[in-house]
PAKE-395186 format. One line per 3 residues: their letters; for each residue x, y, z of N, C-alpha, C. Coordinates in Angstrom, 2 decimals. Layout:
BEGIN
a> X Y Z X Y Z X Y Z | ...
//
This chain:
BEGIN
xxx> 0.85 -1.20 0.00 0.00 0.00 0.00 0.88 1.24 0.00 | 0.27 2.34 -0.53 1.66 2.91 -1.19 1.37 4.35 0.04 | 2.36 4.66 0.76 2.12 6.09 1.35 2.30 7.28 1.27
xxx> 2.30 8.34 1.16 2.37 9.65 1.36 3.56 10.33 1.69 | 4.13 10.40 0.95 5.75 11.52 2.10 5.30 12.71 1.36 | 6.01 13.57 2.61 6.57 14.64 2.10 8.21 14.79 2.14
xxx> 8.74 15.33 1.25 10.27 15.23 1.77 10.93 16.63 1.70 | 11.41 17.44 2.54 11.53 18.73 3.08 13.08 18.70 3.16 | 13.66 19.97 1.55 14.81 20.14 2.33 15.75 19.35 0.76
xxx> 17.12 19.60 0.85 17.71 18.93 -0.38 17.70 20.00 -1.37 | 17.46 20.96 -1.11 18.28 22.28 -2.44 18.97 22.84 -2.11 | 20.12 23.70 -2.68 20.62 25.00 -2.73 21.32 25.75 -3.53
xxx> 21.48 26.57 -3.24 22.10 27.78 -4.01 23.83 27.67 -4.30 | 23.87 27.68 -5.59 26.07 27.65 -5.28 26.52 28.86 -6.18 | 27.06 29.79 -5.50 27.65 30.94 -6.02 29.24 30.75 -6.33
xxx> 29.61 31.21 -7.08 31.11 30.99 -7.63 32.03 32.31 -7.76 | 32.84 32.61 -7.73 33.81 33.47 -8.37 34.95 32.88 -8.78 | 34.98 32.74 -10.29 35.96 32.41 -10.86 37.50 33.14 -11.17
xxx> 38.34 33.17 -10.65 39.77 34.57 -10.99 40.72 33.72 -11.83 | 40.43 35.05 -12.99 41.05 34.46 -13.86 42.17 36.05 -14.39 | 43.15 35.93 -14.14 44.09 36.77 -14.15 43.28 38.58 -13.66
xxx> 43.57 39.33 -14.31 42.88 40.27 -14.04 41.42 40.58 -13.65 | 40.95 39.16 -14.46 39.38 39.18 -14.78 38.65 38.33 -13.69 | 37.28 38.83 -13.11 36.55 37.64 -12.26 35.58 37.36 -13.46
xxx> 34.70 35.95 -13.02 33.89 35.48 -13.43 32.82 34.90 -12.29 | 31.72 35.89 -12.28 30.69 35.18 -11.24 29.56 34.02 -11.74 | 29.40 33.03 -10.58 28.82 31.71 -11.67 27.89 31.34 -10.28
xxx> 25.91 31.40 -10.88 25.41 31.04 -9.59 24.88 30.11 -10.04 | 24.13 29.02 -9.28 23.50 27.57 -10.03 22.64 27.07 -8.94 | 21.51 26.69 -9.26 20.82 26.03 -7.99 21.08 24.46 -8.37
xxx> 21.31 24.09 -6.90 21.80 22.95 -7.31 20.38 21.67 -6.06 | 20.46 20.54 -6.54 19.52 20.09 -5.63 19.85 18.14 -5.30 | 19.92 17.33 -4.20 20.03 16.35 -4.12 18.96 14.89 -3.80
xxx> 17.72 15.88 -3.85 16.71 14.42 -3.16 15.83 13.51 -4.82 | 16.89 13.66 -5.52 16.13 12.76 -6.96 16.37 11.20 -6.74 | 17.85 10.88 -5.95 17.73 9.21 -5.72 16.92 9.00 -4.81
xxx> 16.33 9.33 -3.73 15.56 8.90 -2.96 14.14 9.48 -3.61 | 13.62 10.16 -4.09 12.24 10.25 -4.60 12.15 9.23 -5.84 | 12.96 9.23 -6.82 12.97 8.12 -7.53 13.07 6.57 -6.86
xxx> 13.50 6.40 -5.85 13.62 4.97 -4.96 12.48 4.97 -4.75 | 12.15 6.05 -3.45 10.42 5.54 -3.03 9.53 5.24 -4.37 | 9.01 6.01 -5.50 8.16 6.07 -6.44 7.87 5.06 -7.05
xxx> 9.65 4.40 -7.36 9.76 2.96 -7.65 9.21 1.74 -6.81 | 9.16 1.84 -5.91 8.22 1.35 -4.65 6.79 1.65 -4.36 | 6.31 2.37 -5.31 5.24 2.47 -5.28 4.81 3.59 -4.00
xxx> 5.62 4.81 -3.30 4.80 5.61 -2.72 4.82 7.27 -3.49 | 3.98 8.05 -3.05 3.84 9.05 -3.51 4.31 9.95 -2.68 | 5.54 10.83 -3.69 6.57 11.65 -3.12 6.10 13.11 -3.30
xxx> 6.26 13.90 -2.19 5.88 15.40 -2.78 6.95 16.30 -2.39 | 7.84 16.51 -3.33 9.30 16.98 -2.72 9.15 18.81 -2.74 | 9.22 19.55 -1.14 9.36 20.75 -0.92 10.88 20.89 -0.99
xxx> 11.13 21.93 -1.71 12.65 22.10 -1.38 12.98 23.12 -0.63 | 14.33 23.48 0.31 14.46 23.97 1.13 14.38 25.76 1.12 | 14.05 25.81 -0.13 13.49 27.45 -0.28 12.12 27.48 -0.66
xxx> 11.80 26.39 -0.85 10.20 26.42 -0.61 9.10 26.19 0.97 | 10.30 25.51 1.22 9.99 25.13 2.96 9.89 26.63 3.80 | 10.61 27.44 3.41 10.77 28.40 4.47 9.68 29.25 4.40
xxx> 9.28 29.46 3.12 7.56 29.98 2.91 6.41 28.98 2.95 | 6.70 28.33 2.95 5.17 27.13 2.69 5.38 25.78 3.68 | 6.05 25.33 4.29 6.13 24.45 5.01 4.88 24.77 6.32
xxx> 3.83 23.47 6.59 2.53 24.08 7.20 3.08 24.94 8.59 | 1.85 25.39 8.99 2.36 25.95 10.70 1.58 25.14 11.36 | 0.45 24.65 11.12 -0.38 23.78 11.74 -0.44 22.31 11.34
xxx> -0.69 21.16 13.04 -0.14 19.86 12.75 -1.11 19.78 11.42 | -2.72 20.27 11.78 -3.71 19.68 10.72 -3.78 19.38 9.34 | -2.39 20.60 8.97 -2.09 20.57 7.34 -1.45 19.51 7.29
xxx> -0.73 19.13 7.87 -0.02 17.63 7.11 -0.92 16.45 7.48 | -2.20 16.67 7.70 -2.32 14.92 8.03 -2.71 14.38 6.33 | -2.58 15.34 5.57 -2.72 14.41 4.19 -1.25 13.23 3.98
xxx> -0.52 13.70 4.64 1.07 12.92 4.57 1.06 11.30 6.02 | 1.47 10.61 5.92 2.40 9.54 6.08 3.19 9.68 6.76 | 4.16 10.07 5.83 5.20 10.54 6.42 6.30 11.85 5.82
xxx> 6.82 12.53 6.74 7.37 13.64 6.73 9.10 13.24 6.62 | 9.66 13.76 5.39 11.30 13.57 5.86 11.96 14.68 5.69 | 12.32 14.80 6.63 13.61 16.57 6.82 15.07 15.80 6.29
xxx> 15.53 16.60 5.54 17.03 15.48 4.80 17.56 17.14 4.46 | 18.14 17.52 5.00 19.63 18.56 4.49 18.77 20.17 4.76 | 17.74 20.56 5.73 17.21 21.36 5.86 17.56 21.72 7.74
xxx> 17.92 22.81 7.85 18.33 23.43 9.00 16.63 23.72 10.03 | 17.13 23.78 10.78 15.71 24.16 11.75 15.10 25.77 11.26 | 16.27 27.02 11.20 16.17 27.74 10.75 15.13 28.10 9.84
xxx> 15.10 27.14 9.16 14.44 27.64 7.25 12.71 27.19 7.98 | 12.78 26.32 9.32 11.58 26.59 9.65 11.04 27.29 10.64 | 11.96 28.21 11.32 11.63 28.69 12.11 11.08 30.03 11.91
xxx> 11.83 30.47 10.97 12.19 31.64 10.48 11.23 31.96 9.36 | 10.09 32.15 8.87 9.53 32.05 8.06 9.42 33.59 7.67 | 9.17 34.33 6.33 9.04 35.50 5.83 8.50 36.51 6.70
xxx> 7.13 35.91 7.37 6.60 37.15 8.22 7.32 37.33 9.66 | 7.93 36.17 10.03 8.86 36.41 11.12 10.25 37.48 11.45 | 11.26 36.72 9.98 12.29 37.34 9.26 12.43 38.67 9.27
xxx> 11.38 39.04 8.15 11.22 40.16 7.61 9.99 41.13 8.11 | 9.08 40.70 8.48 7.77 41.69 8.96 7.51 41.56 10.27 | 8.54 40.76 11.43 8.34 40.75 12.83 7.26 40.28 13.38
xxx> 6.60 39.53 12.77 5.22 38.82 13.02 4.92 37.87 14.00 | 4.16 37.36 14.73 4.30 36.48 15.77 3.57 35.61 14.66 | 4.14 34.24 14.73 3.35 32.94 13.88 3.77 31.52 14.85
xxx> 3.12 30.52 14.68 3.36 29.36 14.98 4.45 28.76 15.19 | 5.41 28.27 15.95 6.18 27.60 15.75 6.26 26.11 14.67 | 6.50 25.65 13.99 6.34 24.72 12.74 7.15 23.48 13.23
xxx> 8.01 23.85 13.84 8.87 22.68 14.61 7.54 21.75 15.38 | 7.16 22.43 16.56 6.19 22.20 17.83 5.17 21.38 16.81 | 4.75 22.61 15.64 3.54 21.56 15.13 3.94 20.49 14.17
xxx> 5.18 19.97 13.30 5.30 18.71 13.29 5.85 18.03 14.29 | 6.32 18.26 15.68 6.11 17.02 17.08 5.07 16.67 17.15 | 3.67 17.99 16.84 2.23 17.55 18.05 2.09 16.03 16.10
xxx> 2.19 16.39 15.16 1.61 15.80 14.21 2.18 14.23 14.37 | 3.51 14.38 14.52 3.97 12.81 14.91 3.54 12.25 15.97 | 3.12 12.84 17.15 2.87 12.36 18.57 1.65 12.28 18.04
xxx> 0.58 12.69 16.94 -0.95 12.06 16.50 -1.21 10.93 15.85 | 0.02 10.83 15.49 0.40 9.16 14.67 0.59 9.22 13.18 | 1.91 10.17 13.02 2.52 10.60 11.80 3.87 9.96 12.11
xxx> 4.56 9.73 11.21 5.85 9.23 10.71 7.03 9.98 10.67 | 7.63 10.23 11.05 8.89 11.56 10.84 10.31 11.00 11.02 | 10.72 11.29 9.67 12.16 10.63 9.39 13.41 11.99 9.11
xxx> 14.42 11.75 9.99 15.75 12.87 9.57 16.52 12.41 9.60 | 16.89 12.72 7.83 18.15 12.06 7.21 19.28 12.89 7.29 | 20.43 12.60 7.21 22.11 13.46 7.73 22.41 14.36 6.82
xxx> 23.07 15.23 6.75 23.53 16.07 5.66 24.09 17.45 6.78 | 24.74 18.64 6.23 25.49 19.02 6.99 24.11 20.26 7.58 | 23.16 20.50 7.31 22.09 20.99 7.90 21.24 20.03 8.60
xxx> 21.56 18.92 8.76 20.50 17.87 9.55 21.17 18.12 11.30 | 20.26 17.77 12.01 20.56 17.44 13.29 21.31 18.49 13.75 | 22.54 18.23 14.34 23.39 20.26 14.69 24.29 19.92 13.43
xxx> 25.05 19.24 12.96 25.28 19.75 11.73 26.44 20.44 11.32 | 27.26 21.08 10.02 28.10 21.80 10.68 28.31 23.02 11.06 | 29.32 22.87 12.10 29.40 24.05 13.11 28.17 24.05 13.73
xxx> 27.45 23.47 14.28 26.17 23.58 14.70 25.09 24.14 14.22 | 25.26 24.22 12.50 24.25 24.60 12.01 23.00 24.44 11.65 | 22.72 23.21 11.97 21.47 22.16 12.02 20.16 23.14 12.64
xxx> 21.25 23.04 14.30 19.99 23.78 15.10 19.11 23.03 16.00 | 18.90 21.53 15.50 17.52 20.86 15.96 17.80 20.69 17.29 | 18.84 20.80 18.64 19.39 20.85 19.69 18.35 21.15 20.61
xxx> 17.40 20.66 21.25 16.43 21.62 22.22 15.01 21.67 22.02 | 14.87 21.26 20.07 14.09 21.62 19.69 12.61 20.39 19.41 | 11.47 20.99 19.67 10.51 20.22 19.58 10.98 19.02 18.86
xxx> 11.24 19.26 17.52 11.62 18.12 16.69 12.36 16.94 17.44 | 13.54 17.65 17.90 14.39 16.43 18.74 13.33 15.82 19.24 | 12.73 16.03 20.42 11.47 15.94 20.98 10.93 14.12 20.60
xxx> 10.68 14.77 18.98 9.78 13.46 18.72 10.93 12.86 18.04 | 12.02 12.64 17.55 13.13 11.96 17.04 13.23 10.92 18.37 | 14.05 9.60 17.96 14.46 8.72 18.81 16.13 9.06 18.99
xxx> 16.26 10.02 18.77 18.00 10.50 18.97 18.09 11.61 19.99 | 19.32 11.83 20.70 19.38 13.05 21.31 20.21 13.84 20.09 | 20.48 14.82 20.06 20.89 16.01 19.13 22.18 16.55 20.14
xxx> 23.06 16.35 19.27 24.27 17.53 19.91 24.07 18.86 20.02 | 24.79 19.81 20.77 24.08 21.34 20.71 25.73 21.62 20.19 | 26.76 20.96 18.98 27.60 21.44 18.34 28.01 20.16 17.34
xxx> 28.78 20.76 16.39 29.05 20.17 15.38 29.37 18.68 15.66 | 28.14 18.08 14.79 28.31 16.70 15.65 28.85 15.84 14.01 | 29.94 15.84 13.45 30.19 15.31 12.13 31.11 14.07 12.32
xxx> 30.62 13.36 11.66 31.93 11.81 11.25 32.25 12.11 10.33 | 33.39 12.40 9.73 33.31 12.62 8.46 34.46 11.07 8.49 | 34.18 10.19 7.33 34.59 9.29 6.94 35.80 8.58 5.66
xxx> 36.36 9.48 5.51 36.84 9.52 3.62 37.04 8.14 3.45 | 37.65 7.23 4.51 37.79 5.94 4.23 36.46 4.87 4.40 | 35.47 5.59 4.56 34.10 4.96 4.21 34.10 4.04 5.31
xxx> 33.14 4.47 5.48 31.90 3.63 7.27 30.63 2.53 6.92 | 31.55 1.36 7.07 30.08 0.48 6.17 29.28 -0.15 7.36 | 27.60 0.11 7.34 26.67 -0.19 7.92 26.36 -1.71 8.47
xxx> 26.44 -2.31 9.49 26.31 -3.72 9.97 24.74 -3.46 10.50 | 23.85 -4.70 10.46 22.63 -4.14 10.15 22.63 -5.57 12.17 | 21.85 -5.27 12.97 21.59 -4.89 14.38 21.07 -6.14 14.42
xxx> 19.39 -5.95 13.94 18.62 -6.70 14.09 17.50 -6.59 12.55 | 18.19 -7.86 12.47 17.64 -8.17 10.67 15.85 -8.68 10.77 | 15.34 -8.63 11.66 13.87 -8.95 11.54 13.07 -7.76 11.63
xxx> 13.82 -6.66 11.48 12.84 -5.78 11.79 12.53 -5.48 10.52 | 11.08 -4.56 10.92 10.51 -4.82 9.10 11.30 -3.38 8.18 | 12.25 -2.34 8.82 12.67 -1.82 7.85 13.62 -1.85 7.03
xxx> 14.58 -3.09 8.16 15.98 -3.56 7.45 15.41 -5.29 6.72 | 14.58 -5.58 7.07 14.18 -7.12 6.63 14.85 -7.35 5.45 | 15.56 -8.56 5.00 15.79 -9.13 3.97 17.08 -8.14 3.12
xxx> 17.61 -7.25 4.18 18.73 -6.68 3.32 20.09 -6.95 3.77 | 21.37 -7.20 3.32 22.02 -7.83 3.74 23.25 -7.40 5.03 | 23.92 -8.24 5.77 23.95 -7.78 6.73 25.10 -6.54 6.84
xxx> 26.05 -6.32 5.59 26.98 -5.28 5.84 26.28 -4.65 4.39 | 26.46 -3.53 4.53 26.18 -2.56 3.66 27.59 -1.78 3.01 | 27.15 -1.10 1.91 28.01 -0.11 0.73 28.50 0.73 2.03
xxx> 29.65 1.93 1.86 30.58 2.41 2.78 29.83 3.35 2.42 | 29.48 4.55 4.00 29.29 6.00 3.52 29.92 6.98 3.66 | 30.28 7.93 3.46 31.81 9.12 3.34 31.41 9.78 4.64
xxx> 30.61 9.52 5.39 30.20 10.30 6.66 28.85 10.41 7.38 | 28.75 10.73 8.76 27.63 10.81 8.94 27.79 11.61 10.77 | 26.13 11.81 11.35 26.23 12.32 12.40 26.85 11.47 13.64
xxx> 27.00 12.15 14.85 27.37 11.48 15.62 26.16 11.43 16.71 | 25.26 10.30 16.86 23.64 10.73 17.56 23.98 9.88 18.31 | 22.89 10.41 19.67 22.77 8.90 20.74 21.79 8.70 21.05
xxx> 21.57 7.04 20.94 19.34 7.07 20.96 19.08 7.45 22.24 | 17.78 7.67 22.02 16.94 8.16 22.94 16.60 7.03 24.01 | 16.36 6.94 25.00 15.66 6.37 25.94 14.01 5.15 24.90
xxx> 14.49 4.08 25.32 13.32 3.23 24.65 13.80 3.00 22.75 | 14.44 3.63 22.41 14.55 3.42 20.87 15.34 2.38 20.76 | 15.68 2.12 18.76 16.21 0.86 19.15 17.11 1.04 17.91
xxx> 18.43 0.71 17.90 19.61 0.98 16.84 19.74 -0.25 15.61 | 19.21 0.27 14.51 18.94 -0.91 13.90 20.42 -1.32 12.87 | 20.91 -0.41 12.37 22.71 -0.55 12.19 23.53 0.32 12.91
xxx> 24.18 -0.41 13.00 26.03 0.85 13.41 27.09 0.79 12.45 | 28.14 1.77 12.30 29.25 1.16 11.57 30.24 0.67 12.41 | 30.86 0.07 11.73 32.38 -0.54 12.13 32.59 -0.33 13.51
xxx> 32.46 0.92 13.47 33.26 2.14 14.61 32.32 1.80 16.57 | 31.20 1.04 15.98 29.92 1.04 16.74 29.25 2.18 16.79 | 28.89 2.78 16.01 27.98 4.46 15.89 27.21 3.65 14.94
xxx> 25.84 4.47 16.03 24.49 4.64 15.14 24.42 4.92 13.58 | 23.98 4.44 13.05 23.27 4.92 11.55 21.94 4.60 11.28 | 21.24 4.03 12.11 20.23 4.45 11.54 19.49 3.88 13.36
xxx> 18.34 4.96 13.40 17.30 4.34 14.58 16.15 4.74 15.04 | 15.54 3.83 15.19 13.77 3.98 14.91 13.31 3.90 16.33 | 12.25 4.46 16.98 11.18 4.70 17.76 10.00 4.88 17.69
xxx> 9.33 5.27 18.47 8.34 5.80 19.03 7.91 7.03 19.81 | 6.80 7.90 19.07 6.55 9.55 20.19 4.95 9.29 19.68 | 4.45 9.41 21.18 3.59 8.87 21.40 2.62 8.12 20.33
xxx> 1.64 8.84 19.34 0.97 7.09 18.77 1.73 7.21 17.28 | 2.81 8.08 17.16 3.30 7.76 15.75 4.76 7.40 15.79 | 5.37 7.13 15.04 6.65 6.81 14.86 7.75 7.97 14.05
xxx> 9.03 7.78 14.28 10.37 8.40 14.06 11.49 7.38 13.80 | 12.58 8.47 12.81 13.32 6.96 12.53 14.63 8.54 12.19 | 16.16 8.27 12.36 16.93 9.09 12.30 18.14 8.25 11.33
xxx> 18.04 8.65 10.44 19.24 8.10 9.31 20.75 9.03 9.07 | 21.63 8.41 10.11 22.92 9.31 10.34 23.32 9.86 9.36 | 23.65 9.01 8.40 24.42 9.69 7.24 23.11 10.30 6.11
xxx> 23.67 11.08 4.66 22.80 11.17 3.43 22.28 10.62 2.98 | 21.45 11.13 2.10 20.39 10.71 0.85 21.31 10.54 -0.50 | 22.35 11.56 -0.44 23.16 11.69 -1.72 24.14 12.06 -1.28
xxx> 25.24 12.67 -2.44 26.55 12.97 -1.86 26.84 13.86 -1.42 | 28.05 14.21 -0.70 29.34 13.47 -0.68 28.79 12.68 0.25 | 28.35 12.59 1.48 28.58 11.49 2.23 28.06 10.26 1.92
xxx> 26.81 10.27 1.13 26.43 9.30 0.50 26.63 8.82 -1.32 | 28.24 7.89 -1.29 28.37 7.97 -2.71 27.49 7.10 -3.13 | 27.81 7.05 -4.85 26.82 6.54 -5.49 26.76 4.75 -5.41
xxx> 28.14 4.34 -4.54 28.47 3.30 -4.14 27.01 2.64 -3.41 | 26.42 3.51 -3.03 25.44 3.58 -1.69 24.00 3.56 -2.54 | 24.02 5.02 -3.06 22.71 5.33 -3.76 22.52 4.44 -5.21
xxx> 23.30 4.07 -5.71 22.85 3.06 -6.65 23.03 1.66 -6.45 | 23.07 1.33 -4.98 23.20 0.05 -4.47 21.95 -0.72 -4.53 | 21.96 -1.76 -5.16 20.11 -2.69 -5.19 19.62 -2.21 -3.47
xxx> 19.78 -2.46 -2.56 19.24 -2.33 -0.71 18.96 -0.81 -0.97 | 19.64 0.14 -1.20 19.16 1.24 -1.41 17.76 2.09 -1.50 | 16.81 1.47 -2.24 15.26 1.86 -2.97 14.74 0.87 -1.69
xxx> 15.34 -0.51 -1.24 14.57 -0.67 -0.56 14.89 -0.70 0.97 | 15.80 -0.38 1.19 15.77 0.49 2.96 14.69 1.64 2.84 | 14.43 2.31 1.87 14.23 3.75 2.55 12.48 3.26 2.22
xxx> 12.40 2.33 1.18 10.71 2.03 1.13 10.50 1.39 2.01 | 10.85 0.44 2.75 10.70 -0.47 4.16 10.54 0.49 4.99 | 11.33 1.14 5.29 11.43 2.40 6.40 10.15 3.23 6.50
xxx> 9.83 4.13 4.91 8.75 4.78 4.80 7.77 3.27 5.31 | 7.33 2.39 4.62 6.38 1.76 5.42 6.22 1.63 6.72 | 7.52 1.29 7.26 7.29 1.02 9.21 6.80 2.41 9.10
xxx> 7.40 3.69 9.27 6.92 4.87 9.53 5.51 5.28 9.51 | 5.05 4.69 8.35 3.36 4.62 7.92 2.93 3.81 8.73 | 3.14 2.78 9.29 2.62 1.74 9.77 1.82 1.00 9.24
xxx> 2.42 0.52 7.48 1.68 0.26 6.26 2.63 -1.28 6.16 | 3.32 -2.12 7.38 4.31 -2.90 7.31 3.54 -4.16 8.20 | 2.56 -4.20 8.12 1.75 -5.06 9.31 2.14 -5.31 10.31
xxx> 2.52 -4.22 10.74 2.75 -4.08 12.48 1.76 -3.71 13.13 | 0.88 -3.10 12.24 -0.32 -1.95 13.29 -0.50 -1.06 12.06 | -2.07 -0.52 12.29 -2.62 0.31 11.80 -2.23 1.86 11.64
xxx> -1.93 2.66 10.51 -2.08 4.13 10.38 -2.49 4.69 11.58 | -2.82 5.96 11.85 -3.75 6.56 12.72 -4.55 6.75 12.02 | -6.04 6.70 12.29 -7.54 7.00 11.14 -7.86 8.56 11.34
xxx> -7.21 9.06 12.43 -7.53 10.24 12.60 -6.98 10.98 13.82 | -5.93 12.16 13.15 -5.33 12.43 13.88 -5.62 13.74 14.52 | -6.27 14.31 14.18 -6.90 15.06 14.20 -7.99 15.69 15.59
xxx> -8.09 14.73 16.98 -7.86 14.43 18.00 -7.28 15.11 18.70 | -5.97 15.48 18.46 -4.78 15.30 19.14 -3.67 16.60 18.73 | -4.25 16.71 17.02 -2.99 17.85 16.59 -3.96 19.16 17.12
xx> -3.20 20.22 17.32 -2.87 21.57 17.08 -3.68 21.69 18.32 | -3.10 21.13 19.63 -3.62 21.13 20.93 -3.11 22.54 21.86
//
């Protein structure tokens, strides 16, 4: 049964100055990384609705109620910032919703919420993430560093998978492709670490906040930390569709929430 994401986050901007003897050359390009994982899920049959991280900062909901059309929610390379901070805040001093608070209350209604690594995920670098404190942590099964929490890997960190019956790693094999890096997280109280690398660090780990689920994927979606060693690996399309299912609770573990609506924007 096919579910709902939204996936938040995975663009940006790259400005250049080229010097070339006397002469500069300025070179800007938007550049963007969440096409292997929206192409994975799709291929799996769920329906992807990719906000990118300059679309997030204006349009990402303020209220849990707007997302209960979604499944599940994935933050992948988007800073807390871009949601905190929204145009009328920024710029017109406005009092608005916190957006963080209302995707916790939406996961604690029995929504899905997945954050994948990248150097704006989690604190990030130099602590640019942000999520430290923040509601989000909240409903994540990780604690959040409040500073630059980076592995960086060049000699590649390959994934040993924990406990192979669970339904998001099921049937994939037990060492995985190497990844060029990832966060440094520590689960939460009650969660459960479903790989580590080599090193024994988390990479990937799933929970529970209150009737919905969370799942924290250390390293990328794409590169650098995630080479193509990784993203065009067969397990690839289907970790992250297993995953989106547990998250949905579309994996016959238990039912969706029928209505969450109860519970959000309390």
């Amino acid at each position: 049964m096919a579910a709902s994401v939204l996936l938040v986050g995975e663009s940006w901007v790259v400005h250049e100055i080229h010097y070339k003897g006397f002469d500069t050359l300025n070179m800007t390009s938007f550049e963007s990384g969440g096409s292997p994982l929206v192409e994975a899920l799709t291929a799996h049959g769920h329906e992807v609705t990719w906000m990118r991280a300059d679309e997030a900062t204006r349009s990402f909901p303020f209220h849990a109620s707007e997302l209960d059309g979604y499944d599940v929610v994935i933050l992948s390379d988007v800073g807390a910032n871009s949601l905190l901070l929204p145009p009328e805040v920024w710029r017109e001093a406005k009092v608005r919703p916190n957006r963080l608070e209302a995707l916790r209350q939406w996961t604690e209604a029995g929504g899905g919420l997945l954050m994948c690594g990248g150097w704006r995920s989690f604190a990030g670098f130099q602590g640019g993430g942000f999520y430290h404190g923040t509601a989000v942590e909240r409903a994540l099964p990780v604690e959040v560093l409040p500073y630059d929490d980076r592995v960086e890997t060049p000699e590649g960190a390959h994934g040993a998978v924990l406990d192979p019956e669970h339904p998001a790693v099921r049937g994939l094999p037990a060492s995985w492709p190497p990844v060029l890096g990832h966060h440094r997280l520590t689960p939460s109280a009650g969660s459960t670490v479903l790989v580590e690398s080599e090193q024994g660090l988390p990479l990937l780990v799933v929970g529970e906040h209150g009737a919905g689920r969370s799942a924290a994927w250390a390293s990328d979606i794409a590169p650098h930390w995630c080479p193509p060693e990784f993203s065009e690996w067969d397990g690839y399309g289907r970790l992250f569709a297993q995953l989106v299912d547990w998250l949905a609770a579309k994996d016959g573990s238990g039912a969706a929430a029928a209505d969450r609506s109860a519970t959000a924007d309390r």
